[in-house]
C-alpha positions as CSV (number, residue, x, y, z in Angstrom):
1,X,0.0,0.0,0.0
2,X,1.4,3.3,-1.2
3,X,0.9,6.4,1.2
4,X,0.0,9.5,-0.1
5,X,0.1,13.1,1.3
6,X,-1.8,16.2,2.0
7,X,-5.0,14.4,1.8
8,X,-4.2,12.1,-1.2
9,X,-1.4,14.6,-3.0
10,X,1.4,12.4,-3.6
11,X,5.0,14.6,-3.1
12,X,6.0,16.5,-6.1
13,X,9.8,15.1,-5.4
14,X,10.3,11.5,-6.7
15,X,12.5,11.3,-3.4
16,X,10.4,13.3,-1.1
17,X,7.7,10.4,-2.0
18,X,9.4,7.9,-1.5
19,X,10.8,8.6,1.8
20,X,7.2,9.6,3.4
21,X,6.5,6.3,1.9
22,X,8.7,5.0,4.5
23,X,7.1,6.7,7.2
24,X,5.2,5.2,9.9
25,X,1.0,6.9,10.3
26,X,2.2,9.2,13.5
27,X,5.7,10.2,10.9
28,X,3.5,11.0,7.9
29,X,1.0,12.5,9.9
30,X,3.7,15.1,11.3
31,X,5.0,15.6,8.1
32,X,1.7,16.3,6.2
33,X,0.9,19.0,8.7
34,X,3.8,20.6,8.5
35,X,3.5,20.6,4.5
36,X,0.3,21.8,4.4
37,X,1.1,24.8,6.6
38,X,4.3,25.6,5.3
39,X,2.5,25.6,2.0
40,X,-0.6,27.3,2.4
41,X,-0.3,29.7,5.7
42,X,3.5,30.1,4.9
43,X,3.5,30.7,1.2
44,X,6.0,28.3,0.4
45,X,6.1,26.3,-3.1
46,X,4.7,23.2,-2.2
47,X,8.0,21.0,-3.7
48,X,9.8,23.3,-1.1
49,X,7.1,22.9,2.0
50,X,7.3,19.1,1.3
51,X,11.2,19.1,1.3
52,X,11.5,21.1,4.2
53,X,8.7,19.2,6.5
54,X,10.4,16.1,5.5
55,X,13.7,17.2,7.5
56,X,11.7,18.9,9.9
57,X,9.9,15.1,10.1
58,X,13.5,13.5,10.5
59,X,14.8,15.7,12.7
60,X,11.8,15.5,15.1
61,X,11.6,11.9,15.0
62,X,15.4,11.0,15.1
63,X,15.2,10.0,11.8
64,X,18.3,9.6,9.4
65,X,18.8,12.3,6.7
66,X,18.4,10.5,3.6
């Protein structure tokens, strides 16, 4: 089963997909929140919120940067 993001937008970056695709529900959870706000209340492209919630993701969880 493939996860998708920001209520069934799968990430822009081939690589940004594929590691939320490794993330567990509480991971991709965090990360589509921070996404969507970095996106829409921030103003940020949303290739660049999705890059930049997936390192906030890892470095909140203790993840490895990839």
């Amino acid at each position: 089963m493939t996860r998708q993001s920001h209520g069934g937008r799968k990430p822009i970056d081939p690589a940004v997909a594929d590691a939320v695709a490794g993330l567990n529900a509480d991971q991709a959870e965090f990360f589509e929140e921070r996404a969507a706000v970095m996106e829409f209340d921030g103003g940020l492209r949303r290739q660049d919120a999705e890059r930049e919630a997936l390192a906030q993701t890892r470095r909140h969880f203790g993840l490895p940067t990839g």
